[in-house]
C-alpha positions as CSV (number, residue, x, y, z in Angstrom):
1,X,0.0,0.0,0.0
2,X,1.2,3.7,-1.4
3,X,0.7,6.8,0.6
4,X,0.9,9.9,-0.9
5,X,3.9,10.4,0.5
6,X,5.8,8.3,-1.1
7,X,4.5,9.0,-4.6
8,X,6.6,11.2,-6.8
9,X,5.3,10.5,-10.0
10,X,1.6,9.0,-11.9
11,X,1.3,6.9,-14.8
12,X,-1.0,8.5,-17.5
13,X,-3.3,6.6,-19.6
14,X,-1.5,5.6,-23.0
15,X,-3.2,6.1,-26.3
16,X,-1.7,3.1,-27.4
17,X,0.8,0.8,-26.9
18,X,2.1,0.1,-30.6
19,X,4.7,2.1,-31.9
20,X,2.8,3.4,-35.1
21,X,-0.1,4.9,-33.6
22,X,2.0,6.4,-30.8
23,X,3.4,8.5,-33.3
24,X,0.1,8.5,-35.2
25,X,-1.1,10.6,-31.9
26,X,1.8,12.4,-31.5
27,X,1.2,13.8,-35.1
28,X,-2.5,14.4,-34.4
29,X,-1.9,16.0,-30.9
30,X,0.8,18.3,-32.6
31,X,-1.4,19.3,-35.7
32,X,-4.6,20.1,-33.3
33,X,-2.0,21.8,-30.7
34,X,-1.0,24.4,-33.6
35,X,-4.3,25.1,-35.3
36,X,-5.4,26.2,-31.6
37,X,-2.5,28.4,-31.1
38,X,-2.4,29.6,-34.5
39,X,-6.8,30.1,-34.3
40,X,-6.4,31.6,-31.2
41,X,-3.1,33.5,-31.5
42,X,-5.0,35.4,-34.5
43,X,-7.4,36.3,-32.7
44,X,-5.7,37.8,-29.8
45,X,-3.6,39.6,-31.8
46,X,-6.5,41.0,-33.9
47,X,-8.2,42.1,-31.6
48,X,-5.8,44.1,-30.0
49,X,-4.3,45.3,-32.8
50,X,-7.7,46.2,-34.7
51,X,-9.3,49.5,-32.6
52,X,-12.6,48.9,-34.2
53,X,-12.9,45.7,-32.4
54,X,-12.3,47.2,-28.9
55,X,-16.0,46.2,-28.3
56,X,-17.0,44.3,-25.3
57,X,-18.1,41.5,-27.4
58,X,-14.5,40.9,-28.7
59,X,-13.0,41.6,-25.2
60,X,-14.3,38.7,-24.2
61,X,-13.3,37.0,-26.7
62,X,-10.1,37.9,-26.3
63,X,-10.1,36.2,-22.7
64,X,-12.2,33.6,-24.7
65,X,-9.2,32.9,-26.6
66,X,-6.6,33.3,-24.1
67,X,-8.2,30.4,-21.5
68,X,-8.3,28.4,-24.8
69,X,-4.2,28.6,-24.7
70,X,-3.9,27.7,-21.6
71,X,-6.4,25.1,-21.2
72,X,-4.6,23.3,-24.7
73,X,-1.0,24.0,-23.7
74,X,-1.9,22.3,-19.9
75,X,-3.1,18.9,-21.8
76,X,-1.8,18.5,-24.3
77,X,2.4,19.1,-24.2
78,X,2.8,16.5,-22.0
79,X,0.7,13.9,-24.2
80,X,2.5,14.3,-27.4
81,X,5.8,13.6,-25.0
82,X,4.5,10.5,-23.9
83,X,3.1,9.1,-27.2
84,X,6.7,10.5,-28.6
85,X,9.3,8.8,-25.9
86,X,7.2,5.6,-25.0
87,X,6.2,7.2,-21.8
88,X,3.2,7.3,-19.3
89,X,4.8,9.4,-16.3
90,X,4.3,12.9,-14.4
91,X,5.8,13.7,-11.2
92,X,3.7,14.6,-8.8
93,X,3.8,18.2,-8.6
94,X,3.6,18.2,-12.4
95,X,0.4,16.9,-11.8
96,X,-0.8,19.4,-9.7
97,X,0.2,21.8,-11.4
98,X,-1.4,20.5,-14.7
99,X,-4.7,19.7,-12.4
100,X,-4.7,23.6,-11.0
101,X,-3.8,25.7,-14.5
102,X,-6.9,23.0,-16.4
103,X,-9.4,24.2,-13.7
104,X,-8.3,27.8,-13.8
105,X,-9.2,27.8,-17.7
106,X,-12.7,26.4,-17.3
107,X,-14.5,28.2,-19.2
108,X,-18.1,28.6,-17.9
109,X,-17.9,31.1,-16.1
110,X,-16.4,33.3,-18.8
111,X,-19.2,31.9,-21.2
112,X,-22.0,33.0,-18.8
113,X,-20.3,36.6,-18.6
114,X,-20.7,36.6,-22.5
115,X,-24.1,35.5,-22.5
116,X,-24.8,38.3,-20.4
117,X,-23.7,40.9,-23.3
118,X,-25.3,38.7,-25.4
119,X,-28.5,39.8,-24.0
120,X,-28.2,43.2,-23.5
121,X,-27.1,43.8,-26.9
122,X,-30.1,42.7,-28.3
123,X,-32.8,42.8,-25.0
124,X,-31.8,46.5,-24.2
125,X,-29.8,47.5,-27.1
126,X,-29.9,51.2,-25.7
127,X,-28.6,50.9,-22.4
128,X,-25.5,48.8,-24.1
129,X,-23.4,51.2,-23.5
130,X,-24.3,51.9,-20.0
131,X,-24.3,48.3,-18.9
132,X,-21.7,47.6,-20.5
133,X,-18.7,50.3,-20.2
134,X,-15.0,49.6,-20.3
135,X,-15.0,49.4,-16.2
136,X,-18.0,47.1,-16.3
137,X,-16.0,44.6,-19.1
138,X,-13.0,44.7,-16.7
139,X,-14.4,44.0,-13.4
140,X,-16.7,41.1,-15.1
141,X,-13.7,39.6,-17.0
142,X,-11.5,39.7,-13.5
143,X,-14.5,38.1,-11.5
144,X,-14.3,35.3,-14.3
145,X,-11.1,35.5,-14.3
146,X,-11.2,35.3,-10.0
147,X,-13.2,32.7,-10.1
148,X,-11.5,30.4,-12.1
149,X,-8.7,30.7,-9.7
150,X,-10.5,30.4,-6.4
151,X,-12.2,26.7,-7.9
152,X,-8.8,25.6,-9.4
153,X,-6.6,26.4,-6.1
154,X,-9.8,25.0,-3.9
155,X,-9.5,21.8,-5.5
156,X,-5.8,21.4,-6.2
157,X,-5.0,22.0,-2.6
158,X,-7.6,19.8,-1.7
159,X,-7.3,16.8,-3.8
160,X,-3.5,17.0,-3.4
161,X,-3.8,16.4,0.3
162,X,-6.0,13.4,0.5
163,X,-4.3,10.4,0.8
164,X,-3.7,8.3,-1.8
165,X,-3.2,4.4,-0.9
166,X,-4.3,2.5,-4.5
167,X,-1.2,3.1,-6.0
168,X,-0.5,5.5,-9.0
169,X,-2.0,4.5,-12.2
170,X,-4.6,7.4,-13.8
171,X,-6.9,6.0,-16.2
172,X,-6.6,9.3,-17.7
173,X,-4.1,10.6,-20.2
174,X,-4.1,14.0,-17.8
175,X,-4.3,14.6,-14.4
176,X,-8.3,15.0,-13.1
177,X,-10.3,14.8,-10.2
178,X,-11.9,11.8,-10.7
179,X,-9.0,9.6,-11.5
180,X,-7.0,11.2,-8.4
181,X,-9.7,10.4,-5.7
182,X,-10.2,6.5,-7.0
183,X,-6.1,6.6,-5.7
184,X,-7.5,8.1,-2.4
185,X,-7.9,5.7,1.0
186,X,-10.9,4.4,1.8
187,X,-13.9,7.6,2.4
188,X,-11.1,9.7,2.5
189,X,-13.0,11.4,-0.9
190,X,-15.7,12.1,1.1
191,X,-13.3,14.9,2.1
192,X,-13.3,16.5,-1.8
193,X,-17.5,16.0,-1.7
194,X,-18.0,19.5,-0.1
195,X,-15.9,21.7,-3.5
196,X,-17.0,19.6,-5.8
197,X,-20.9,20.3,-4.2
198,X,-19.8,24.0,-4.1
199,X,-18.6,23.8,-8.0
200,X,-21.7,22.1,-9.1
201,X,-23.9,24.6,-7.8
202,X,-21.7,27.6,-9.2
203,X,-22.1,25.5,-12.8
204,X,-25.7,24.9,-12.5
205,X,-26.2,28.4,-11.4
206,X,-24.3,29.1,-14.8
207,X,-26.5,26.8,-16.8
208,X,-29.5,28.4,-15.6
209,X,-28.7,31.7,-16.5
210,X,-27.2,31.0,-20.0
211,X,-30.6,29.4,-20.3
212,X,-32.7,32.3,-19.4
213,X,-30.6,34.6,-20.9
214,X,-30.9,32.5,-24.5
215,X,-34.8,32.7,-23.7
216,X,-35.0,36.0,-23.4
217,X,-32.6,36.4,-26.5
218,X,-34.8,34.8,-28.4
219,X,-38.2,35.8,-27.6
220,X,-36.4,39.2,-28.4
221,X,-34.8,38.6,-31.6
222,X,-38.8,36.9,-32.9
223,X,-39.9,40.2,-32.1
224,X,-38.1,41.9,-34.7
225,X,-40.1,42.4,-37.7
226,X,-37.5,42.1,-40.5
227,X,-36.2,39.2,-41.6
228,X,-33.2,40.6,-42.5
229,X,-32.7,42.2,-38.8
230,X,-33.6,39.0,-37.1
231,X,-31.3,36.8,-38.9
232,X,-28.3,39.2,-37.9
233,X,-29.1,39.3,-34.2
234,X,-29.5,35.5,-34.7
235,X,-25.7,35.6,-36.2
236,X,-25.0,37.7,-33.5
237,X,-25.8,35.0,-30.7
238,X,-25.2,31.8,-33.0
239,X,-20.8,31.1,-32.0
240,X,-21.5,31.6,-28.3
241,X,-24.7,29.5,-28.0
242,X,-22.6,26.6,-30.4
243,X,-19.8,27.4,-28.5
244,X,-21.7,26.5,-25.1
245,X,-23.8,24.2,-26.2
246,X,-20.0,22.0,-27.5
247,X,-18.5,22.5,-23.9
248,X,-21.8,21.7,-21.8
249,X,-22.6,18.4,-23.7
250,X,-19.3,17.1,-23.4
251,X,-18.4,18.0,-20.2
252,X,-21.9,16.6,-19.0
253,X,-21.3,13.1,-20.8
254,X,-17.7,13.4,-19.1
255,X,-18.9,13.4,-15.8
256,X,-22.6,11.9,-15.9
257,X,-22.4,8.8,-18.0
258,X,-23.8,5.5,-16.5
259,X,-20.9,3.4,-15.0
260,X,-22.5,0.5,-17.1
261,X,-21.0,2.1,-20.3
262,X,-17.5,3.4,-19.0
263,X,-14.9,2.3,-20.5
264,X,-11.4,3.6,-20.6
265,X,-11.2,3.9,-23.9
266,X,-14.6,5.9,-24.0
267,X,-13.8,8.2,-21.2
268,X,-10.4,8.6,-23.3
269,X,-12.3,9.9,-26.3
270,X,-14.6,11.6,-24.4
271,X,-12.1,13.6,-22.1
272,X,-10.1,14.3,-25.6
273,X,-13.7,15.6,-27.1
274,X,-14.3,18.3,-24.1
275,X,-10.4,19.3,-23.2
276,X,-8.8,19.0,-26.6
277,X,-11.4,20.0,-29.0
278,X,-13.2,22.9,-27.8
279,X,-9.7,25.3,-27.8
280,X,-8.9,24.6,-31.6
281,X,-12.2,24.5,-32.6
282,X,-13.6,27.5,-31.0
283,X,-11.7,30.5,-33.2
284,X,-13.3,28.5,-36.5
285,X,-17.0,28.7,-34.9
286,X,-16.1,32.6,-33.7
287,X,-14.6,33.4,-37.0
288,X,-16.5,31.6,-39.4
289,X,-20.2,33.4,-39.0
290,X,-18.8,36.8,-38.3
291,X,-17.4,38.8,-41.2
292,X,-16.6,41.5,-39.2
293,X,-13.8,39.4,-37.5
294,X,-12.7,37.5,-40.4
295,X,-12.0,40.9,-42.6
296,X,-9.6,42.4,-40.1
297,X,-8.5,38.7,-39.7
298,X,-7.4,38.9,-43.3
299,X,-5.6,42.6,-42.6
300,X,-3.4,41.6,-40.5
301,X,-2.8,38.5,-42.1
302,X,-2.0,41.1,-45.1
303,X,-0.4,43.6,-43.2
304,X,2.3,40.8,-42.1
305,X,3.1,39.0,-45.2
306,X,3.7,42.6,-46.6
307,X,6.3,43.6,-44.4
308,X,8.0,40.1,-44.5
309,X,7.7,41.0,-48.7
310,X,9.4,44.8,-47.8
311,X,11.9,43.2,-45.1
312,X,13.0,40.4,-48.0
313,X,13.3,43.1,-50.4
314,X,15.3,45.1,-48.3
315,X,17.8,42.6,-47.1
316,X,18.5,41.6,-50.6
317,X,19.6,45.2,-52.0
């Protein structure tokens, strides 16, 4: 029997165990890992860079798009090393730290803050601007922002000082709550019951009001008698509510599947489908509806391939 002690390192779950499609994952991992920091790296940039988009709908984005990095760069490094070098270890620490920074960039409460601008953009279009100021945008992103930290340190610290006495296999290929406390002596879990309570209220509290906001949204938006006005507050509202509705059903199956169909390699896709997909996937459902986004998108792209072209030019006289 292990104590948790004595463990400096877990073994993550392996993709596979054949050579081939080690690498075959490695490959994958790498080519999802730079479409999300190339989708989301644009769109940082452009929206900094691009003062007509210093709206609150893009700052949020912006945030959006930054706990996208860090939720992809906390997974997903440190499985394309182990399907790379025939590895299935992380220290301890490692762990924790990958546990806390994953937690931090959960994104529900940050997609209940947009939601909310969601709705008074179209619900009480002239009070936007009141509502919604540049102090207001701050101190909402920081409370997401807060908040992310409080639940990420809450349960790091917490899970990390349970004791662990079933050894150190994670049927998981990163570190998560779950797979820690099935390494935890016997009802010592019980211990973790109280945050995770806590967090399911905060998301359920979240659902609800995305819900009612989207309600409202909509019984606004059929009130508009144009079609043409209607289908561009619809366009409006259409990323974010995909966006949601891709995180929320895939974190739900996650966590609330029957036993009788788990499987490891089930929860493996399905952990991959909520923490790996939603970050590359999210800039191409942002970007793809909104013209707005993608023209300035396509300046800067512009704007840097013509100074490379000036820069070559110089160099060579």
């Amino acid at each position: 029997m292990s104590n948790s002690s004595s463990i400096t390192q877990f073994l993550l779950l392996a993709f596979a165990d054949r050579r081939e499609l080690q690498l075959l994952h490695f490959w994958l991992f790498l080519g999802i890992s730079l479409a999300a920091l190339l989708g989301n790296g644009l769109i940082i940039t452009t929206i900094a860079c691009d003062h007509h988009l210093h709206t609150p709908m893009y700052f949020f984005l912006l945030n959006l798009s930054l706990l996208d990095l860090a939720s992809i760069c906390t997974t997903v490094p440190k499985a394309m090393a182990n399907s790379l070098f025939d590895t299935r270890t992380i220290s301890y620490w490692g762990c924790a730290v990958q546990l806390f920074v994953f937690l931090f960039s959960a994104e529900y409460f940050l997609l209940t803050v947009m939601s909310y601008d969601r709705y008074v953009a179209i619900c009480k279009p002239l009070h936007y601007g009141t509502l919604l100021g540049s102090r207001a945008c701050v101190h909402m992103a920081a409370a997401a922002w807060g908040s992310g930290f409080l639940n990420a340190l809450m349960h790091t610290a917490n899970t990390f000082s349970l004791p662990l006495c079933q050894g150190n296999v994670l049927d998981q290929f990163f570190c998560e709550i779950p797979q820690i406390l099935k390494l935890s002596c016997s009802h010592s879990y019980l211990r973790e019951l109280g945050p995770l309570l806590v967090s399911a209220c905060l998301a359920f509290g979240c659902f609800v009001f995305i819900v009612v906001s989207y309600v409202q949204i909509f019984r606004a938006v059929l009130r508009i008698p144009s079609e043409q006005g209607r289908h561009k507050a619809f366009s409006t509202c259409l990323p974010h509510l995909v966006v949601v509705s891709l995180f929320v059903s895939t974190a739900m199956f996650a966590h609330l599947k029957p036993p009788s169909i788990s499987s490891p390699s089930l929860d493996l896709v399905v952990s991959f489908l909520y923490s790996v997909v939603p970050p590359a996937v999210n800039p191409l459902i942002y970007s793809m509806r909104n013209q707005e986004l993608k023209q300035s998108i396509k300046k800067m792209i512009s704007w840097v391939f013509g100074n490379i072209d000036k820069l070559s030019i110089t160099l060579h006289k």
